[in-house]
N, C-alpha and C positions, 0 to 999 in steps of 0.2 A: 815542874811546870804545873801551873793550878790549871790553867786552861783548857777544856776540854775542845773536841774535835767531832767532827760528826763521822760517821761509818767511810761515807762516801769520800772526803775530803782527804782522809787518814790515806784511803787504799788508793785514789789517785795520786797523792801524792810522794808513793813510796818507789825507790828504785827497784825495787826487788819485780819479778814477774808475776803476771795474773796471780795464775795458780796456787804460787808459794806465797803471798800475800794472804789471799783466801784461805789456805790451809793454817798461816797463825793466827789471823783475825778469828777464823773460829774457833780454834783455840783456845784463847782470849773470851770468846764470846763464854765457852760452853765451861772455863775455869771460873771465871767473875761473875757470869748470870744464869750457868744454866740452860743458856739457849742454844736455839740448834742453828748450825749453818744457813740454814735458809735467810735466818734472820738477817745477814750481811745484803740482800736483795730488798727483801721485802718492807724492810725497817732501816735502809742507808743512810736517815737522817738522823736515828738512832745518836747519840753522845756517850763516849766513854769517861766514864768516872777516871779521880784520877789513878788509883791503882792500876785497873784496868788499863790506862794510857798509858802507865808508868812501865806495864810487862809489854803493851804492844811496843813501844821504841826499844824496849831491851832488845827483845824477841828479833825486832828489826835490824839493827845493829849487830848481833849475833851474825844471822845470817847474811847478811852483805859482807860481813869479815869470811865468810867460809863455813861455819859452822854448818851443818846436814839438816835440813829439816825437819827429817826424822828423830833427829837427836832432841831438836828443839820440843818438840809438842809430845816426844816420849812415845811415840807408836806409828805403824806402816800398815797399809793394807798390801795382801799377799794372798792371790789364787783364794777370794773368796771367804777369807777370815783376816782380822785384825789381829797385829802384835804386836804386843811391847815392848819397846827396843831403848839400848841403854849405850854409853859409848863401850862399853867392853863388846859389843858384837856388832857382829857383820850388816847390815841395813839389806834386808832381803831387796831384788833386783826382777825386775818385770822378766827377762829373759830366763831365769834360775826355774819360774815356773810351767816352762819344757819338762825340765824333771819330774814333775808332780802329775803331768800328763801323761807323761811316757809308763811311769809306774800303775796308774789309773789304769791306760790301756793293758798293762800283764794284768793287772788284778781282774780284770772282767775277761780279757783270755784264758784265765785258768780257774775262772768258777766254777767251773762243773767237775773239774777235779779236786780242787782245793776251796774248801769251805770261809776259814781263819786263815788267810795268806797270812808269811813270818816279813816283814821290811828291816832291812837294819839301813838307819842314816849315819853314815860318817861324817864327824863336823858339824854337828847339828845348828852349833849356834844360837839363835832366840827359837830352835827348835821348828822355823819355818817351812822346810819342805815332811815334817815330819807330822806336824798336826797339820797339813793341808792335806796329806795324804787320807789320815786318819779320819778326817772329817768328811771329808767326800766318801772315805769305802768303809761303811760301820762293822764291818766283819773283818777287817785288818789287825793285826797285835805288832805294833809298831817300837823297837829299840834302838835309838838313838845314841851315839855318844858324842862326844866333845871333852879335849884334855885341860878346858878352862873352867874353872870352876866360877867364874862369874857367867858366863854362857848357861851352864846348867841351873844356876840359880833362875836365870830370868827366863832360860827354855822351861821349868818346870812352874814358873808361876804363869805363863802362858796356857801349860796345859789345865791349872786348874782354873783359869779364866775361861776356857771353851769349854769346860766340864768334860776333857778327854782323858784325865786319867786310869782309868780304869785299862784304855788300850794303846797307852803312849807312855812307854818306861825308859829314862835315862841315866848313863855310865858313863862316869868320869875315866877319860884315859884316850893314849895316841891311835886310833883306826879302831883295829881288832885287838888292841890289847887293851882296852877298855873292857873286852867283853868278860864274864864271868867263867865262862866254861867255852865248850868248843861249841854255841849256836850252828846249827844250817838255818839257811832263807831261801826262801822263795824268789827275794828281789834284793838286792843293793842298791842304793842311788846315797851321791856324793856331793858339794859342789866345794873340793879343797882348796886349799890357797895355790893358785897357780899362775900368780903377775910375777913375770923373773924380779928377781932383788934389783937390775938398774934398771927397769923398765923405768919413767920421768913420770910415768902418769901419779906413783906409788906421791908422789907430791903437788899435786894437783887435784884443787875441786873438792868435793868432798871425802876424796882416797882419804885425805892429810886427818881426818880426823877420827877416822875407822880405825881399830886394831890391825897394827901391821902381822902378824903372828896370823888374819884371818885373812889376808891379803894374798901373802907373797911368805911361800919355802924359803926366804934367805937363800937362794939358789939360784937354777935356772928356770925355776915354774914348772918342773916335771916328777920334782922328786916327793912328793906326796903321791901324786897321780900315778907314780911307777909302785911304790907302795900298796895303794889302795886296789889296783890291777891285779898286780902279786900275788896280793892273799884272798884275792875273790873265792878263788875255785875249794880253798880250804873252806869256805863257809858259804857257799851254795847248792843248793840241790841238781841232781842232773838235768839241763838245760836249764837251771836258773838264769835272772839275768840281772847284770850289772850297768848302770849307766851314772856317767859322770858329766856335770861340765866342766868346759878349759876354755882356754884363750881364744879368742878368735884366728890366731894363726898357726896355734897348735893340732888341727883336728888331724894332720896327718903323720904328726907323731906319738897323739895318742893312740891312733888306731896301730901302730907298727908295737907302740908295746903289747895291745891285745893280743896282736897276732903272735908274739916273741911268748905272752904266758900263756900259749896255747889256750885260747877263747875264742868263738866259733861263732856265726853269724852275726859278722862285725856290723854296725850300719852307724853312721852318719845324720846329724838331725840340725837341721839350720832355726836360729831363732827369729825373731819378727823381720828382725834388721836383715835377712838372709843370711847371716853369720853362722859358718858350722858352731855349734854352741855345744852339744851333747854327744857323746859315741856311747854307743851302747853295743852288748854282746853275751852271749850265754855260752855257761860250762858245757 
């Protein structure tokens, strides 16, 4: 199509919503010209070349088929840093950023004893709760794993994007058998695949186009979470603490496995939505 469109014309007359509109338009804007998001307001008369035209109807078509967003434009914002996100991982989720809170709150609880808190991430993924952590507590020394190696590739060009390497080291391999030696931490925080294997949603929306492997255990959505429970107390300090997310209707079978691997001031933490989302508990 030689035809060009103005800014305005293009974004009213798209099915997609506000937001997601917005978020490939600028896109678009800031791949073809350079320009910043503002420009979609300030300049809506603005005309897209045809290239430019040519990736905004892709972009669009994409997504009205299902495609992620995030997958589209190659990056997510997440608790105050941007990531690069690729279809081999998980698309970090507004609620997952409980965990990054919950851990903030131990790390400034135990600064007066503990200088360089140790965090180990299970699952790391694009490495998302692991450089948010980091980035917020500059005295953290943060280890991460994940047993994909396309995950580690893109979690470790994230960290050299926020210039966190120096306190953000990642190990390929399943939990704790990623790790090198027998680590102690200070903190564990998780967020494993825990959608049971029939749950319907695992095929809907944008589930369909995320890594099932970061999804869902091929199980019943407990059997990583029984896992990563398990071998806590082998790699925590006395009263370290552990905290995971799960399903929305799992938090009272998470909490029965803490109590089963003898782990002690269990609690409960609901996310925006009110959904218990995180249990957390110390050796």
């Amino acid at each position: 199509m030689s035809k060009s469109y103005s800014l305005r014309t293009l974004l009213s007359g798209t099915s997609l919503p506000r937001n997601e509109a917005h978020l490939l338009m600028a896109h678009v804007l800031d791949k073809h010209y350079q320009l910043a998001r503002s420009t979609i307001i300030s300049h809506d008369e603005m005309e897209l070349n045809k290239p430019a035209l040519e990736e905004w109807q892709t972009l669009e078509s994409r997504r009205l088929h299902g495609e992620p967003v995030a997958y589209l434009i190659g990056k997510k914002g997440f608790h105050n840093i941007e990531l690069q996100v690729a279809p081999g991982v998980l698309i970090p989720r507004p609620e997952t950023e409980l965990l990054v809170d919950i851990a903030l709150q131990e790390i400034k609880r135990i600064k007066n004893s503990t200088q360089n808190p140790k965090i180990l991430d299970l699952g790391t993924g694009s490495g998302a709760i692991a450089l948010a952590i980091a980035n917020e507590a500059p005295n953290a020394q943060v280890l991460a794993t994940d047993q994909s190696p396309e995950a580690i590739a893109i979690a470790n060009l994230n960290t050299k994007t926020l210039a966190l390497e120096v306190r953000v080291e990642f190990a390929q391999g399943s939990w704790y058998q990623a790790l090198k030696e027998n680590n102690i931490f200070d903190i564990i925080v998780s967020n494993p695949p825990y959608i049971p294997s029939q749950d319907p949603h695992l095929i809907e929306g944008d589930l369909r186009f995320e890594p099932a492997d970061a999804l869902t255990d091929h199980s019943t959505g407990l059997s990583c979470l029984e896992a990563i429970i398990w071998g806590a107390k082998d790699h925590l300090k006395p009263m370290g603490l552990l905290a995971v997310e799960h399903g929305y209707d799992q938090s009272n079978a998470v909490v029965e496995l803490m109590k089963t691997a003898g782990l002690s001031d269990i609690q409960t933490h609901p996310d925006l939505s009110g959904h218990l989302r995180v249990a957390s508990a110390r050796k």
